[in-house]
C-alpha positions in Angstrom: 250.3 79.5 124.0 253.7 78.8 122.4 253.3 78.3 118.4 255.1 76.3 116.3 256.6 78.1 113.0 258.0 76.2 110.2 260.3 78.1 108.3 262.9 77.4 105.3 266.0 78.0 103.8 267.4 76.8 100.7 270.5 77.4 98.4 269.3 77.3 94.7 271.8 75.6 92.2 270.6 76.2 88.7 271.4 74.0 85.7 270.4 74.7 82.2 266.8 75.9 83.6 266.2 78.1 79.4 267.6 74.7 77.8 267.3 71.7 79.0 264.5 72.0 81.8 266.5 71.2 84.7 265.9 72.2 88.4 268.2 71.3 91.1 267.6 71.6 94.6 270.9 72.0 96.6 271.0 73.1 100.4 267.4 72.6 102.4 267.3 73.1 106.3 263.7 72.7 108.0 263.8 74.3 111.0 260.9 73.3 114.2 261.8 75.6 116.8 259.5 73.4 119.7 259.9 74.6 123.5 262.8 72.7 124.1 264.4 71.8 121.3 265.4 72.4 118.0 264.7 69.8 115.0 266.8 69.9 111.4 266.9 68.4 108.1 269.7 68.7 105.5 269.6 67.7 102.2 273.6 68.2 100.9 274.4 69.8 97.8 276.8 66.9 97.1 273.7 64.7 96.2 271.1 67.2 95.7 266.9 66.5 94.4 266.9 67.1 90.8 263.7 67.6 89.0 262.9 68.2 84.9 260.5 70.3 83.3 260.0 70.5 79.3 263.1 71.9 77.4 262.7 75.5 76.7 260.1 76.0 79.2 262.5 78.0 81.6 261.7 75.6 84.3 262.5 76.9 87.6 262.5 80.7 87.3 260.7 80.3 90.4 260.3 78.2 93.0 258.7 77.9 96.4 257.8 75.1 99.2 254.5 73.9 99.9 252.9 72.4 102.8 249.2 71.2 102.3 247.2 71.9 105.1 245.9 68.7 105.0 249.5 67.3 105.4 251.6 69.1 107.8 254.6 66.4 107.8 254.8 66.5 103.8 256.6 69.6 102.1 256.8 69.7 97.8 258.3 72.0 95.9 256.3 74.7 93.8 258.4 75.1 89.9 257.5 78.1 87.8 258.1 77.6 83.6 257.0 80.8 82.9 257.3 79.4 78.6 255.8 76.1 78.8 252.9 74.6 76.9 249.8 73.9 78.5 246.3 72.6 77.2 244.6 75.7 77.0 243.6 75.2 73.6 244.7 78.3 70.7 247.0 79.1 73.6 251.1 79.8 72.7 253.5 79.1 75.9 251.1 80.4 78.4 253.5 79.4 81.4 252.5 76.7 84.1 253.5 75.9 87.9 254.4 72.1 88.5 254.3 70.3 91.4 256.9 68.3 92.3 257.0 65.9 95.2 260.0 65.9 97.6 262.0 64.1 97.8 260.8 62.9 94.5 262.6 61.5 90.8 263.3 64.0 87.6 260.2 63.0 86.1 257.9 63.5 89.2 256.8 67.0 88.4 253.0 67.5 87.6 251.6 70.7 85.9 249.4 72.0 88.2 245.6 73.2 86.1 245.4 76.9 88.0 243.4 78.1 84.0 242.2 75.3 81.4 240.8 78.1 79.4 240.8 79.8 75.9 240.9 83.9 75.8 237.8 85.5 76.5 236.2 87.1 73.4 234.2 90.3 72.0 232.4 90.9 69.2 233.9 93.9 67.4 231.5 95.1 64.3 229.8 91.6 64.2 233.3 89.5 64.6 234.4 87.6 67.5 237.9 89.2 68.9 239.9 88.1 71.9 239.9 90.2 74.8 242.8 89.2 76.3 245.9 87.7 75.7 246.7 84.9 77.5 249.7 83.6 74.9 253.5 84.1 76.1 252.4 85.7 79.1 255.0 84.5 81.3 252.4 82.5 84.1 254.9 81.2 86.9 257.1 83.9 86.6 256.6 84.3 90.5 254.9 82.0 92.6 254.4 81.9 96.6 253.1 80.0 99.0 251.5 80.6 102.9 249.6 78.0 104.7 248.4 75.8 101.7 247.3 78.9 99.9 249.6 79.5 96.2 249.2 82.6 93.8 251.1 82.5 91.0 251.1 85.3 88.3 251.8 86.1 84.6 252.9 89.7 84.7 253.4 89.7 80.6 249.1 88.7 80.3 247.6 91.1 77.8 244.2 92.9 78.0 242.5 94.7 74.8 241.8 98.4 76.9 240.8 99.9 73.2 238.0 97.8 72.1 237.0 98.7 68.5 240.7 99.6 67.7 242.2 96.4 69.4 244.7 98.0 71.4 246.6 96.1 74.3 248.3 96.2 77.2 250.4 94.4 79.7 248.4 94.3 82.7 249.1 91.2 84.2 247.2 88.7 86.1 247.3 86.3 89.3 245.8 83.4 90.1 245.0 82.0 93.5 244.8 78.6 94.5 243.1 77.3 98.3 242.1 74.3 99.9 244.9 72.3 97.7 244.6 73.2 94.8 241.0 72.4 94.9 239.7 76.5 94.2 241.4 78.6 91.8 240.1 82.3 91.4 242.3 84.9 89.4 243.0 88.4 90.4 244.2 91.2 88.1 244.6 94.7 90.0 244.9 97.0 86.7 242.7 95.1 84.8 239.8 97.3 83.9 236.9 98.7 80.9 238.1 102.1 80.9 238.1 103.0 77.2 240.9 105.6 77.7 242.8 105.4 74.7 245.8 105.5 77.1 244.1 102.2 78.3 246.2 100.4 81.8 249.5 101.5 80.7 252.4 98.6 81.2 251.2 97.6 84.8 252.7 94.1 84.6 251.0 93.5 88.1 252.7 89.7 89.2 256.4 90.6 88.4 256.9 90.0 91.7 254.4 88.4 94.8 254.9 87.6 98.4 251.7 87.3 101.4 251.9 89.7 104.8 253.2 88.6 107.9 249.8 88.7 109.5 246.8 86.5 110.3 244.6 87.2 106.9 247.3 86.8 105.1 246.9 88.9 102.4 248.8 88.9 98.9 251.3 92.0 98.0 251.9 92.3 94.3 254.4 94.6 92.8 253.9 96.2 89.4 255.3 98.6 87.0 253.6 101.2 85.2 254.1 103.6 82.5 250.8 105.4 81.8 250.7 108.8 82.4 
């Protein structure tokens, strides 16, 4: 049975992403291959799909399609601002991925909820710590889609390894969204309670993210680390 693959190319024109917000989306080819035929979309550069994010936010460091599985005829675009604002409250620029609907206006981008919450806390000789650190970890620095599944990371997330002495690291954290955007779950692969004093070293796990050719479609993460 022939099957039909949907595949993309784009040509990324930034503008001002660090200070004013700005996305634009230049060259787009959809590509059908069908039995007999060969169907294709272009969207020009010369009058190219802007969107906006907040100023300073670094809106668009990264940036994928997405094709819901409910809707295989409507394709949006997936923005990382790995320094924007969100609502998790006591929480500094943790990062966010907006949704933006194409073709869509500046203004159409939504911030997409993948973690409403505070950092988890200990209690360290009767006072209430955090355990991690979820503020200016960098969350949309790399974000990728497959099949209406997203993960999206935050390589700079903190996590105390050292409890009593409140030592951190850079381990990094993912988060997985399925059934659109309906499920999130997070995944952190050098996240752990090891009281080593060495503690995770800088893993950074989400720096970079992409999902395996294959049928399960699993998630590759690449990570740096500099524990000994």
């Amino acid at each position: 049975m022939l099957r039909s693959l949907l595949s993309f190319r784009m040509e990324r024109v930034w503008n001002c992403a660090s200070s004013a917000g700005m996305f634009m989306l230049g060259v787009l080819s959809v590509l059908w291959p069908a039995p007999n035929r060969v169907w294709s979309f272009n969207l020009y550069a010369e009058h190219p799909t802007v969107y906006s994010g907040p100023d300073g936010s670094y809106f668009g460091y990264s940036v994928d399609f997405y094709q819901a599985s409910t809707e295989r005829n409507t394709i949006s675009v997936l923005v990382g601002a790995p320094k924007a604002n969100t609502s998790q409250p006591g929480i500094v620029e943790a990062g966010a991925i907006y949704y933006c609907p194409w073709p869509g206006h500046p203004d159409s981008c939504k911030q997409i909820p993948f973690d409403n919450s505070n950092n988890r806390m200990i209690k360290v000789n009767g006072t209430r710590e955090p355990l991690e650190f979820k503020s200016h970890q960098w969350f949309g620095a790399s974000v990728r889609t497959h099949k209406g599944k997203v993960v999206a990371c935050a390589p700079l997330y903190h996590w105390r390894t050292v409890k009593r002495e409140g030592e951190k690291d850079p381990v990094g954290t993912c988060y997985v969204a399925v059934q659109n955007f309906s499920t999130y779950a997070e995944y952190s692969p050098c996240r752990t309670n090891d009281p080593d004093p060495e503690g995770q070293g800088f893993c950074q796990a989400g720096f970079s993210v992409d999902f395996t050719k294959v049928k399960t479609a699993e998630c590759i993460m690449s990570f740096t680390s500099t524990k000994s």
